[in-house]
Structures are given as C-alpha cells and as structure tokens.
mmCIF file of the N, C-alpha and C atoms, coordinates in Angstrom:
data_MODEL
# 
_entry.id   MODEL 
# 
loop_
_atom_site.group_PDB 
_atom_site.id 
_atom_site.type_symbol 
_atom_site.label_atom_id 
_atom_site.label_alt_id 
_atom_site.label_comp_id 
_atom_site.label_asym_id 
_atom_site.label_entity_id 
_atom_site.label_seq_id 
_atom_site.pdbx_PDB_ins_code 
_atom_site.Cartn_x 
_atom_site.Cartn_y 
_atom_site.Cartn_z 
_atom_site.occupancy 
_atom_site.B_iso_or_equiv 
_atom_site.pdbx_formal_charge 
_atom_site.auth_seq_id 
_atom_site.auth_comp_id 
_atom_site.auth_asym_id 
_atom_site.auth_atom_id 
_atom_site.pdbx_PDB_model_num 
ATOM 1   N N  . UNK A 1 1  ? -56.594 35.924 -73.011 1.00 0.00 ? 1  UNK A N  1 
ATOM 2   C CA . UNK A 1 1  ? -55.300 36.387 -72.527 1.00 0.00 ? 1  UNK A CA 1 
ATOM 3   C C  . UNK A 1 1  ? -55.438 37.039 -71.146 1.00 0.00 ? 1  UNK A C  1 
ATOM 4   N N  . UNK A 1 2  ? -56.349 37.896 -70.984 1.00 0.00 ? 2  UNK A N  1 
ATOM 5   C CA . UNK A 1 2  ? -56.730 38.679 -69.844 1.00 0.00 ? 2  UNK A CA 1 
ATOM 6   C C  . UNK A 1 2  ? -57.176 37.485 -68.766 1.00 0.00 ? 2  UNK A C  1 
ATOM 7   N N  . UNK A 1 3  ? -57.738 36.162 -69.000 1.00 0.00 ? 3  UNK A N  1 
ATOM 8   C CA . UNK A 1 3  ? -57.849 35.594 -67.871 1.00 0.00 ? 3  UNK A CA 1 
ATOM 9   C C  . UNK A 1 3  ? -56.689 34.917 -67.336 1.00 0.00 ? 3  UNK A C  1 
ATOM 10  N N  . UNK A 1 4  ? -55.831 34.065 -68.659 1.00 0.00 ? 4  UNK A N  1 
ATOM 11  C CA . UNK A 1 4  ? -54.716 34.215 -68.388 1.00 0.00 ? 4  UNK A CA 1 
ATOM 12  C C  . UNK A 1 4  ? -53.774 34.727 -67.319 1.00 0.00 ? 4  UNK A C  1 
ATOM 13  N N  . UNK A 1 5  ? -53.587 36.115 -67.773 1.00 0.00 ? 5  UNK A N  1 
ATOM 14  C CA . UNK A 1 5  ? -52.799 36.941 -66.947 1.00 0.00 ? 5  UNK A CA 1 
ATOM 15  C C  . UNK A 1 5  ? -53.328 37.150 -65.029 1.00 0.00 ? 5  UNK A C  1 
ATOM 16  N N  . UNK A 1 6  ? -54.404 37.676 -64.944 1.00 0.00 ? 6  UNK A N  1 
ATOM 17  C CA . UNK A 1 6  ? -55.589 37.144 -63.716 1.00 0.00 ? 6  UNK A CA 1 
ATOM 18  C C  . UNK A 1 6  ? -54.953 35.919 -62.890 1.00 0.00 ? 6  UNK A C  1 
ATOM 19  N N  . UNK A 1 7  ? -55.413 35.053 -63.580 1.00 0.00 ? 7  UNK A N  1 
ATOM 20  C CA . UNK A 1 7  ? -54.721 33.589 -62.837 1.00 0.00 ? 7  UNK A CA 1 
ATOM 21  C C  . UNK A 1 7  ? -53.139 33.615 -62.311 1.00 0.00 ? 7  UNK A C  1 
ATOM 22  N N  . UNK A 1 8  ? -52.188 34.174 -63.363 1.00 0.00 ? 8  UNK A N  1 
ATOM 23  C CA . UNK A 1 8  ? -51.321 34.613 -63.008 1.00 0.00 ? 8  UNK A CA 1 
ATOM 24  C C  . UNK A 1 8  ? -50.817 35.395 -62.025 1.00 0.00 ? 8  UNK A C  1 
ATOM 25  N N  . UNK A 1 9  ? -51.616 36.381 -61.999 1.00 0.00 ? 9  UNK A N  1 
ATOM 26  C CA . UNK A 1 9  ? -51.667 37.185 -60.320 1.00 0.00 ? 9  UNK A CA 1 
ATOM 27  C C  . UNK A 1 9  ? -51.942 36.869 -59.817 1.00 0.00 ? 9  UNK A C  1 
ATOM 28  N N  . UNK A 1 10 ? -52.959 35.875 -59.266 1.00 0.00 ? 10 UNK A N  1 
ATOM 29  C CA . UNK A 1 10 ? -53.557 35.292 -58.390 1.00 0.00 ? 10 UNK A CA 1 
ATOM 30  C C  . UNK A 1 10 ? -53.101 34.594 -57.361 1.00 0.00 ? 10 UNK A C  1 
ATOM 31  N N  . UNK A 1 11 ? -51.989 33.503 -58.719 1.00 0.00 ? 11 UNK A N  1 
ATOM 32  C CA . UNK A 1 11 ? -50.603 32.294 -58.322 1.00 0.00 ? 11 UNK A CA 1 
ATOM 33  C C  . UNK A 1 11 ? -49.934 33.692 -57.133 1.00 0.00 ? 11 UNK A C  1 
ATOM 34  N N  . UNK A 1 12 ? -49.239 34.916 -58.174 1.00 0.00 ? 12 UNK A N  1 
ATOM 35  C CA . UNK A 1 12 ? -48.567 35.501 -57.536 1.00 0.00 ? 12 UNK A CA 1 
ATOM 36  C C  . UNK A 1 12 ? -48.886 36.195 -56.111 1.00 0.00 ? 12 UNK A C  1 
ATOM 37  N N  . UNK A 1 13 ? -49.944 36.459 -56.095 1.00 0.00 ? 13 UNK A N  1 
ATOM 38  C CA . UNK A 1 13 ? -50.184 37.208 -54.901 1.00 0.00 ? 13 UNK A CA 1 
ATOM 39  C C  . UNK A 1 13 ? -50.783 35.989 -53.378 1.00 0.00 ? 13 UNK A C  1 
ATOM 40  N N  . UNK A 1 14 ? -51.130 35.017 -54.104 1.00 0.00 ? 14 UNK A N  1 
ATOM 41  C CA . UNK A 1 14 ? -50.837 33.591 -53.057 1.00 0.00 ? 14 UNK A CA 1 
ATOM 42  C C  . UNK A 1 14 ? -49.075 33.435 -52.469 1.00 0.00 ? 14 UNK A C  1 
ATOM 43  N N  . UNK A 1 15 ? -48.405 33.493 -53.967 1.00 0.00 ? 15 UNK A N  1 
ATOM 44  C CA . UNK A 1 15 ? -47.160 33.338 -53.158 1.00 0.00 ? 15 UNK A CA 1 
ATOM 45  C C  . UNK A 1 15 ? -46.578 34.379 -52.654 1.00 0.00 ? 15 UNK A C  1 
ATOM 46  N N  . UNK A 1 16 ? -46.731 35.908 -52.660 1.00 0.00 ? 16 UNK A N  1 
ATOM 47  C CA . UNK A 1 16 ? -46.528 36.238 -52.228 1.00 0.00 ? 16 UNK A CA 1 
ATOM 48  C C  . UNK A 1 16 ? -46.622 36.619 -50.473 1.00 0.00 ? 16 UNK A C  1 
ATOM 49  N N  . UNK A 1 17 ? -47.954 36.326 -49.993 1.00 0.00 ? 17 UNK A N  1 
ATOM 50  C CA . UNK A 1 17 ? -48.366 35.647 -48.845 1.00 0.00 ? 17 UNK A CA 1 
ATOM 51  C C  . UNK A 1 17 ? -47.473 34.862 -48.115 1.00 0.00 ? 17 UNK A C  1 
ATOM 52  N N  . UNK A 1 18 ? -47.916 33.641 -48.957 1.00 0.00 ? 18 UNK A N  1 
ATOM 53  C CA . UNK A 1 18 ? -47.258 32.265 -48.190 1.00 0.00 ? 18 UNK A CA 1 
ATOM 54  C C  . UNK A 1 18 ? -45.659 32.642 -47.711 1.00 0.00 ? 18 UNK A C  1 
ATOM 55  N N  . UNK A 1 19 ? -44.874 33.322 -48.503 1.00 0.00 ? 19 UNK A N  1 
ATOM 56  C CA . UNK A 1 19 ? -43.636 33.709 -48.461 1.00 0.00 ? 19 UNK A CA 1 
ATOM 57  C C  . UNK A 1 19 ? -43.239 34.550 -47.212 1.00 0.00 ? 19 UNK A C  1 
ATOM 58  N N  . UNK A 1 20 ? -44.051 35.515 -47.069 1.00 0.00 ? 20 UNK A N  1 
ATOM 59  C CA . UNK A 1 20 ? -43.937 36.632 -46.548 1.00 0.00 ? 20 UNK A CA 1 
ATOM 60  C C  . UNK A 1 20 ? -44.768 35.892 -44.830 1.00 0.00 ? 20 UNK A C  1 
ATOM 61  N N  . UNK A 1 21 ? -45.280 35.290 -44.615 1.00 0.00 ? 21 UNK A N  1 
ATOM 62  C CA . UNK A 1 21 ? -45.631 34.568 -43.638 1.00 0.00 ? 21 UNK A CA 1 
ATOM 63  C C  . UNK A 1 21 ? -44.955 33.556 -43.471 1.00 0.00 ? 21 UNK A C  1 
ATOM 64  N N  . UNK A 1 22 ? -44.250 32.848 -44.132 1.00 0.00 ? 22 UNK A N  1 
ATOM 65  C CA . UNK A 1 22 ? -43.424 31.616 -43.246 1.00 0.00 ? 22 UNK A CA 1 
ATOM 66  C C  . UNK A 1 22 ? -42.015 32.416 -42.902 1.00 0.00 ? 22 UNK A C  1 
ATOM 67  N N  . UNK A 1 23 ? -42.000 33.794 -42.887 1.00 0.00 ? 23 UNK A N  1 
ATOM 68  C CA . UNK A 1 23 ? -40.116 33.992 -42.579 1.00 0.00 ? 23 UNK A CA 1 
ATOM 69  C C  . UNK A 1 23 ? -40.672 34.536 -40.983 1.00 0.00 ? 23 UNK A C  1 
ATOM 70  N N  . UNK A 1 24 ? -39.564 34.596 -40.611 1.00 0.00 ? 24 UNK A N  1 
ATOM 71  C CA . UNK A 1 24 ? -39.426 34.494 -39.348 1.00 0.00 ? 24 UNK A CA 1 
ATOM 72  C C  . UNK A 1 24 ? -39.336 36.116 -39.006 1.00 0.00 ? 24 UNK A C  1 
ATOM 73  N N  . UNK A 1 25 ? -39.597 36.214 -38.288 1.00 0.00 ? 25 UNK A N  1 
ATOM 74  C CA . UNK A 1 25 ? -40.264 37.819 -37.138 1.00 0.00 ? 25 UNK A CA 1 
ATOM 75  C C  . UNK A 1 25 ? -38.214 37.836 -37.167 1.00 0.00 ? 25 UNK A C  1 
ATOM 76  N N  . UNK A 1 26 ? -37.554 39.806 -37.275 1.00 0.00 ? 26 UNK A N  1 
ATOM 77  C CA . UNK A 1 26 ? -36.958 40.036 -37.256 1.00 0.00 ? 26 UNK A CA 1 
ATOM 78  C C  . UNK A 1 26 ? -36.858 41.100 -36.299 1.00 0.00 ? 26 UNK A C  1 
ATOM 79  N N  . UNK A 1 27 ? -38.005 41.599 -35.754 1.00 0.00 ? 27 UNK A N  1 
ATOM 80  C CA . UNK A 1 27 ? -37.578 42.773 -34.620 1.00 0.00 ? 27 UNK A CA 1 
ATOM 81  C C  . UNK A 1 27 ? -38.458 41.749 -32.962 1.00 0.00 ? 27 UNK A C  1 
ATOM 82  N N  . UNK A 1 28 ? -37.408 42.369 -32.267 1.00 0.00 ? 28 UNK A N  1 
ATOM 83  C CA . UNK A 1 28 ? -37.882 42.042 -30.721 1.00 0.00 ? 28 UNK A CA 1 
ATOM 84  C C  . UNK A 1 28 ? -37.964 43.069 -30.226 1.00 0.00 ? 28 UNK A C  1 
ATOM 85  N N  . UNK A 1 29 ? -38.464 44.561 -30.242 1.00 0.00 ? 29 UNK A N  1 
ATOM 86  C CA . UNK A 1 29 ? -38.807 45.951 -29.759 1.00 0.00 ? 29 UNK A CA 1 
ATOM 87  C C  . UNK A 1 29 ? -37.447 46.478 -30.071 1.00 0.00 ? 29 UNK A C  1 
ATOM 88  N N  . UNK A 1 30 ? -37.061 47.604 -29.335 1.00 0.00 ? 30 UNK A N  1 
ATOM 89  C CA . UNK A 1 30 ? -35.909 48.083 -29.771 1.00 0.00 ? 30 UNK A CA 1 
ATOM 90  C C  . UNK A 1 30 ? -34.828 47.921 -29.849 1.00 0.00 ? 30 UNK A C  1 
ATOM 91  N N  . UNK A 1 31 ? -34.399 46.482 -29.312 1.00 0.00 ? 31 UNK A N  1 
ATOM 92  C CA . UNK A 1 31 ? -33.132 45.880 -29.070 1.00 0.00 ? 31 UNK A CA 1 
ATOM 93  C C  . UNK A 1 31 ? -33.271 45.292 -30.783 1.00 0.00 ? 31 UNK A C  1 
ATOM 94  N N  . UNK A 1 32 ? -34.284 44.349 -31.078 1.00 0.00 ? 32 UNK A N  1 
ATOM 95  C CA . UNK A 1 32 ? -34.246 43.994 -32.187 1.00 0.00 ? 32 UNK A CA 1 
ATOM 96  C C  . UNK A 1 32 ? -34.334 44.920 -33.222 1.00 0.00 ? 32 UNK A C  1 
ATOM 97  N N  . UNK A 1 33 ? -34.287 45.856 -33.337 1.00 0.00 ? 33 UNK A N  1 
ATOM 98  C CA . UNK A 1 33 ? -34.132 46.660 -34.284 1.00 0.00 ? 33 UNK A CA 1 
ATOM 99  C C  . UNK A 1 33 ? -32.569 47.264 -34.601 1.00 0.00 ? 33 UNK A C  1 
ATOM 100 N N  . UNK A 1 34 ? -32.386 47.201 -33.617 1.00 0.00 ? 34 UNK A N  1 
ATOM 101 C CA . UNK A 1 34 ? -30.918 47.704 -33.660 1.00 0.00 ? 34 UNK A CA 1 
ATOM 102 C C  . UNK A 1 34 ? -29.893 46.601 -33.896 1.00 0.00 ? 34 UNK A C  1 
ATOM 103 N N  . UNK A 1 35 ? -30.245 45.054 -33.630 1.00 0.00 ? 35 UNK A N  1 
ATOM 104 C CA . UNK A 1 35 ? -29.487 43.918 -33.581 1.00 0.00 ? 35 UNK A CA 1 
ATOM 105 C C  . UNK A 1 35 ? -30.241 43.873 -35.471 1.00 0.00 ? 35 UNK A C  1 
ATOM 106 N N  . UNK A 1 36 ? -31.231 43.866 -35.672 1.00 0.00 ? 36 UNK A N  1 
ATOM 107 C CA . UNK A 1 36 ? -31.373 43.485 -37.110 1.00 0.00 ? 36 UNK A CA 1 
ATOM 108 C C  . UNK A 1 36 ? -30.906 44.563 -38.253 1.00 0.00 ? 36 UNK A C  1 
ATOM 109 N N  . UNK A 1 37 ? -30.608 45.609 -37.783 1.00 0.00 ? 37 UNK A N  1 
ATOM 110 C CA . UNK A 1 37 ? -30.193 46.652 -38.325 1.00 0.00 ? 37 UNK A CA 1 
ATOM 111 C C  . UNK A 1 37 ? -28.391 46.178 -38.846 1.00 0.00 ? 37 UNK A C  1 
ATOM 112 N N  . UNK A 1 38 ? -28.026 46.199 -37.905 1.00 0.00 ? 38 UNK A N  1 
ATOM 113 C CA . UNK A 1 38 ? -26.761 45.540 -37.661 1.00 0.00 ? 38 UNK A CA 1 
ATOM 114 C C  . UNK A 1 38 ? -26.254 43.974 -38.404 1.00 0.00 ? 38 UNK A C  1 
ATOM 115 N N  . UNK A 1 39 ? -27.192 43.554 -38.464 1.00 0.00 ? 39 UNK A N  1 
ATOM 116 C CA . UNK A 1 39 ? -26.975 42.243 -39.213 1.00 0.00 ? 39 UNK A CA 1 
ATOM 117 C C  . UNK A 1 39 ? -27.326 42.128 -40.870 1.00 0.00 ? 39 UNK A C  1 
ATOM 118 N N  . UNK A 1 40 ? -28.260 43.077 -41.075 1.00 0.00 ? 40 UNK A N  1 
ATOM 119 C CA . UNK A 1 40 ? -28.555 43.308 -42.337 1.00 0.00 ? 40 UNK A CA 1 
ATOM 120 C C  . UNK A 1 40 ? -27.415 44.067 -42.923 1.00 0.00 ? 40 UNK A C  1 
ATOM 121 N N  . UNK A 1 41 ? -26.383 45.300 -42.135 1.00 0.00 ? 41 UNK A N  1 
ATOM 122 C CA . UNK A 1 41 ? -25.488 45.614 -43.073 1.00 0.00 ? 41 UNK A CA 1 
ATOM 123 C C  . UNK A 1 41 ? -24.464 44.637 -43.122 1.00 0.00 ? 41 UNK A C  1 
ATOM 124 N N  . UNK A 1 42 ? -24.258 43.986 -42.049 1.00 0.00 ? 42 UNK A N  1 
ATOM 125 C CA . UNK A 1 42 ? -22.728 42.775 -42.052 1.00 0.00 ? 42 UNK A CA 1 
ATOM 126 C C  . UNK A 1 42 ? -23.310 41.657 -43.109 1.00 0.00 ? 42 UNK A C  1 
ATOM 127 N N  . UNK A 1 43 ? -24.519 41.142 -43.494 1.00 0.00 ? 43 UNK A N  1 
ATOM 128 C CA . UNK A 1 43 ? -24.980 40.484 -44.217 1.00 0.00 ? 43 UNK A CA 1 
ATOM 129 C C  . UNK A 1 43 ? -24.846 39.183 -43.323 1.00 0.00 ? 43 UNK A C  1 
ATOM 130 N N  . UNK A 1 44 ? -25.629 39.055 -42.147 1.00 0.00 ? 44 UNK A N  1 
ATOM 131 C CA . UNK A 1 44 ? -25.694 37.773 -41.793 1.00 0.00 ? 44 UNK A CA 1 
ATOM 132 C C  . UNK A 1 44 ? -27.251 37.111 -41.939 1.00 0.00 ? 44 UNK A C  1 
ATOM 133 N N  . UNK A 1 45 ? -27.532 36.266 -42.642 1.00 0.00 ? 45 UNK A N  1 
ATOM 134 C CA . UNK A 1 45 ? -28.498 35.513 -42.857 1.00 0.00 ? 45 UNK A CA 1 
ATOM 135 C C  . UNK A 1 45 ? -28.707 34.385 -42.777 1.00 0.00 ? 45 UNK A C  1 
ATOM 136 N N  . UNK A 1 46 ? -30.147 33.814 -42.197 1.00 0.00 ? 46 UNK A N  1 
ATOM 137 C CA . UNK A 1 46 ? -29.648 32.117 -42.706 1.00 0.00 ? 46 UNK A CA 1 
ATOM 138 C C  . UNK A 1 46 ? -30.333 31.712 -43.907 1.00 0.00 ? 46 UNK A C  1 
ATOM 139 N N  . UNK A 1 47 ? -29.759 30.298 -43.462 1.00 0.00 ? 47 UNK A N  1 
ATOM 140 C CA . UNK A 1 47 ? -30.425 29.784 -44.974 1.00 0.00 ? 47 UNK A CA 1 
ATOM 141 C C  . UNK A 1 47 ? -32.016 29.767 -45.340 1.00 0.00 ? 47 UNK A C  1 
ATOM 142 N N  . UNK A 1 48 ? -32.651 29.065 -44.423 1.00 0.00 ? 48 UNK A N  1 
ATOM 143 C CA . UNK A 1 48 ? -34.491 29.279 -45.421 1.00 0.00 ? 48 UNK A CA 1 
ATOM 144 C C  . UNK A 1 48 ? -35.054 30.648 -45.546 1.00 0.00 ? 48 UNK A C  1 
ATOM 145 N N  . UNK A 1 49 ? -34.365 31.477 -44.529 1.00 0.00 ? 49 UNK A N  1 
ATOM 146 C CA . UNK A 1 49 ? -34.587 32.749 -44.466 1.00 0.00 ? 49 UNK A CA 1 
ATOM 147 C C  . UNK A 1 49 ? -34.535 33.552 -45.666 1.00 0.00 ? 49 UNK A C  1 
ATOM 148 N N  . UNK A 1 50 ? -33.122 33.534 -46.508 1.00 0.00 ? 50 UNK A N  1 
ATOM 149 C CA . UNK A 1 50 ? -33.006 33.487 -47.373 1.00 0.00 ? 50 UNK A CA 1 
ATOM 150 C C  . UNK A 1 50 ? -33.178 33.346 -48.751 1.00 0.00 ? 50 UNK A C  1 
ATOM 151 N N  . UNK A 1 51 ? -33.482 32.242 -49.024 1.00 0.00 ? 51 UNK A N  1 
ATOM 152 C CA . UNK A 1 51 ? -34.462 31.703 -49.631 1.00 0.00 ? 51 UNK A CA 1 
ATOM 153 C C  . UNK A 1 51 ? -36.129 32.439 -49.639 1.00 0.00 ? 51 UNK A C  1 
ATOM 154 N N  . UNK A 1 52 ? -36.370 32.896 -48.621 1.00 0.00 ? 52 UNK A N  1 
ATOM 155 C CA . UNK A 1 52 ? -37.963 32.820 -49.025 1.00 0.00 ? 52 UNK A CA 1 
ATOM 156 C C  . UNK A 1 52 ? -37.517 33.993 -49.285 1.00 0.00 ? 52 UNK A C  1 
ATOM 157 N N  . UNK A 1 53 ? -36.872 35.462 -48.725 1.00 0.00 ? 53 UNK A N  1 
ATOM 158 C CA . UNK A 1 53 ? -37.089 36.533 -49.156 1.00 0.00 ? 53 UNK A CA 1 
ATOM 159 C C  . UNK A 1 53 ? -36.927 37.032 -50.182 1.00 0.00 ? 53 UNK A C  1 
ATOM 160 N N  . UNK A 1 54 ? -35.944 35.901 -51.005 1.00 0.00 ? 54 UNK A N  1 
ATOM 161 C CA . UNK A 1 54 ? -35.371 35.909 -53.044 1.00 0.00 ? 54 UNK A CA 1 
ATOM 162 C C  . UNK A 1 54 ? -37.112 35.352 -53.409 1.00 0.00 ? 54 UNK A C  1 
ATOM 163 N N  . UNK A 1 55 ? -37.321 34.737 -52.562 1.00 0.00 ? 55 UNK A N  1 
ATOM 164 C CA . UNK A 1 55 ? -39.265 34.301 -53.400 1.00 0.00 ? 55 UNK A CA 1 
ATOM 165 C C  . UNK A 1 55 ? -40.371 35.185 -52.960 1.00 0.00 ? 55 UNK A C  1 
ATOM 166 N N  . UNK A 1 56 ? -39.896 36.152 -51.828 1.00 0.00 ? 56 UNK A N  1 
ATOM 167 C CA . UNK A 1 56 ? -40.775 36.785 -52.189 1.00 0.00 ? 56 UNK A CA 1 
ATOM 168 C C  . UNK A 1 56 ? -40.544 38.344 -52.690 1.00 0.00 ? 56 UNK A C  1 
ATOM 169 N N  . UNK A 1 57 ? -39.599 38.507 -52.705 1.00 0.00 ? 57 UNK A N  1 
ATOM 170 C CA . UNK A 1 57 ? -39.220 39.385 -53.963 1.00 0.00 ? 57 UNK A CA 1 
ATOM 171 C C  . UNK A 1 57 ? -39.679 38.566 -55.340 1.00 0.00 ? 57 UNK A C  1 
ATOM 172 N N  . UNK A 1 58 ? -39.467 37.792 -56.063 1.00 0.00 ? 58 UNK A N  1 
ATOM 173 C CA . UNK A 1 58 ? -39.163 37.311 -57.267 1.00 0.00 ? 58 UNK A CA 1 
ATOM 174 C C  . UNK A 1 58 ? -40.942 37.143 -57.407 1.00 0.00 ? 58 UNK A C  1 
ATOM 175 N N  . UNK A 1 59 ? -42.191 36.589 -56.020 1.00 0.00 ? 59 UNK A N  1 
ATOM 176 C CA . UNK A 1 59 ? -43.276 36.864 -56.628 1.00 0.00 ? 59 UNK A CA 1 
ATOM 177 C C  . UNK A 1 59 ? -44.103 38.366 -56.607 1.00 0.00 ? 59 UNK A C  1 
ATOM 178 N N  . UNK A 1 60 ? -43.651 39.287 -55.504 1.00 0.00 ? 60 UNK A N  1 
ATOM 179 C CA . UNK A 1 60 ? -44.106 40.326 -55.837 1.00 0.00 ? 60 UNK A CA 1 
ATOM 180 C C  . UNK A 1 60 ? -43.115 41.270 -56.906 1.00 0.00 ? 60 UNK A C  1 
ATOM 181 N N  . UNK A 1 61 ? -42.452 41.230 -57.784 1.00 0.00 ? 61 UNK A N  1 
ATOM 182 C CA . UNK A 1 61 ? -41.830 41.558 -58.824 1.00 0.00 ? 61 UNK A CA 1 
ATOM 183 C C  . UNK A 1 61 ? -43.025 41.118 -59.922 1.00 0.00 ? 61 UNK A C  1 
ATOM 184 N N  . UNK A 1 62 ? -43.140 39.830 -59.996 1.00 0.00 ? 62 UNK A N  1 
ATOM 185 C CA . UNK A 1 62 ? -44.201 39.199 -60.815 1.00 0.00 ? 62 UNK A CA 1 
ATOM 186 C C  . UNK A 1 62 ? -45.504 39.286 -60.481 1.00 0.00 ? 62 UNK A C  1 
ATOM 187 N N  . UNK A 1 63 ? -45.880 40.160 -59.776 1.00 0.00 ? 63 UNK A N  1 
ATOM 188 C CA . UNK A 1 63 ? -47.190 40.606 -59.440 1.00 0.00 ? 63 UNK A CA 1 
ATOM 189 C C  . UNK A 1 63 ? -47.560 41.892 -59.914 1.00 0.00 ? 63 UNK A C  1 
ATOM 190 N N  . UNK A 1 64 ? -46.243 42.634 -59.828 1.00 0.00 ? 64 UNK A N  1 
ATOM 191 C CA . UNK A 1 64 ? -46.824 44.290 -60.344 1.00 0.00 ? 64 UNK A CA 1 
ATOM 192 C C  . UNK A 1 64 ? -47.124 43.973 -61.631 1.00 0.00 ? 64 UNK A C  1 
ATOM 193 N N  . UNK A 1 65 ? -45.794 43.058 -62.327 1.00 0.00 ? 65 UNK A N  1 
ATOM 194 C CA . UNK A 1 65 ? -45.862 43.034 -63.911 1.00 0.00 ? 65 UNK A CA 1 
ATOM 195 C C  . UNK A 1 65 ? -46.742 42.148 -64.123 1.00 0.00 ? 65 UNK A C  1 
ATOM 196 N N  . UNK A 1 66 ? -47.853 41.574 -63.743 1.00 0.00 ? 66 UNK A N  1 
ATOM 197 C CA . UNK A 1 66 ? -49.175 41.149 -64.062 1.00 0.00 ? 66 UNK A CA 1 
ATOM 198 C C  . UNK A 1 66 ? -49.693 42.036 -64.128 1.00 0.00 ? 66 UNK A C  1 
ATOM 199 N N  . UNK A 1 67 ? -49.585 42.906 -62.752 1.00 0.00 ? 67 UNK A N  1 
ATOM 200 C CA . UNK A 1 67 ? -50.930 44.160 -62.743 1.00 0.00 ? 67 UNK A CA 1 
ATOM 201 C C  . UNK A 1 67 ? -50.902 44.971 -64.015 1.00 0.00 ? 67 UNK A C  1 
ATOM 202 N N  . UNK A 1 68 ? -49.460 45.142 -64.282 1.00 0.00 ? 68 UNK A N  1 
ATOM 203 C CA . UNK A 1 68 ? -48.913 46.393 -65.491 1.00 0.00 ? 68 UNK A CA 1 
ATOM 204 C C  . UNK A 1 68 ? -50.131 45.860 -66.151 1.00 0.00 ? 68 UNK A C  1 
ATOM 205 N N  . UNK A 1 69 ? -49.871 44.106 -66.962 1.00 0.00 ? 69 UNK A N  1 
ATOM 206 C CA . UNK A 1 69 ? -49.993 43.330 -68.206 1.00 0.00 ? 69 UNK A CA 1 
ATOM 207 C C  . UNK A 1 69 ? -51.228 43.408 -68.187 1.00 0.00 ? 69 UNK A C  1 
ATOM 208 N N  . UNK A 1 70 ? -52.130 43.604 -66.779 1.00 0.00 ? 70 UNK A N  1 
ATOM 209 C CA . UNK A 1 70 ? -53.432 43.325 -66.951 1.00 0.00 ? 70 UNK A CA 1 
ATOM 210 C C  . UNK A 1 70 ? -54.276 44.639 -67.430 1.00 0.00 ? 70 UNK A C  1 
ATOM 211 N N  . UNK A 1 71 ? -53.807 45.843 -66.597 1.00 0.00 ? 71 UNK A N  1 
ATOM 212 C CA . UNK A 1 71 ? -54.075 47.182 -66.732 1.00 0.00 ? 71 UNK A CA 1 
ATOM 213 C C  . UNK A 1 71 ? -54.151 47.744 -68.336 1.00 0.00 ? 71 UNK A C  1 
ATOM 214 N N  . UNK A 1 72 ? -52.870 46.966 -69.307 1.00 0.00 ? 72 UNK A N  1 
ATOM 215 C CA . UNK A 1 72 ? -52.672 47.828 -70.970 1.00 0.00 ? 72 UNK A CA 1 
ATOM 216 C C  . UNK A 1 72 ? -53.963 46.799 -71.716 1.00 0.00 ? 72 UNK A C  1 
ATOM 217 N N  . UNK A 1 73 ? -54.644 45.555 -71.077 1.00 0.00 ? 73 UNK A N  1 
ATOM 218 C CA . UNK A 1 73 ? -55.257 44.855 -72.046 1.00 0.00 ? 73 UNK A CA 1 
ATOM 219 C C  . UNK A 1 73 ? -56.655 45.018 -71.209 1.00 0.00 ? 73 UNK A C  1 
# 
C-alpha cells in the first residue's frame, strides 16, 4: 500500500511541475503587478491558462493528501 501511495506522489508532484511551468509568467516588474492584480479581481483569464492552474491546484491538493496517506502508514 505504502508503495502504492509513493508512486502516487510521485505522478503528483511530476504534475505538479509540469503544470506550474507551462503557465505563462504573470508579472512584468511593477507595472505587471499592478495590471495582474487588477485582472485577477475583474476575473480576466484565458483559456489554457486556466486550465492548467485548476491542474495544478487539483495535483498539489493530491499531493499533500498522499503525503497525509503516506505519513499515518
């Protein structure tokens, strides 16, 4: 079970990577901070953008709860 779970993190913390490296750079020094600031409350996003940041939420979510799963066994 314990290797199981292992492999499982493993998947997860690969995708969490891959995810978190294909989105696209959101600050350009302080202009971009203030333009991404601004767009994050109006909710403007695009689409693959999108997408990866629901995946990489959804694999580091599934990474702690490996770690939990791995840590009680």
């Amino acid at each position: 079970m314990k290797i199981f779970l292992v492999i499982l993190q493993v998947i997860a913390s690969i995708g969490v990577i891959s995810t978190v490296l294909l989105q696209s750079g959101k600050s350009a020094g302080m202009s971009g901070a203030i333009a991404g600031g601004a767009e994050t409350m109006f909710g403007k996003k695009k689409g693959m953008d999108n997408v990866l940041s629901k995946l990489s939420t959804i694999f580091a979510i599934a990474f702690m709860v490996f770690t939990l799963l791995i840590s009680l066994f």
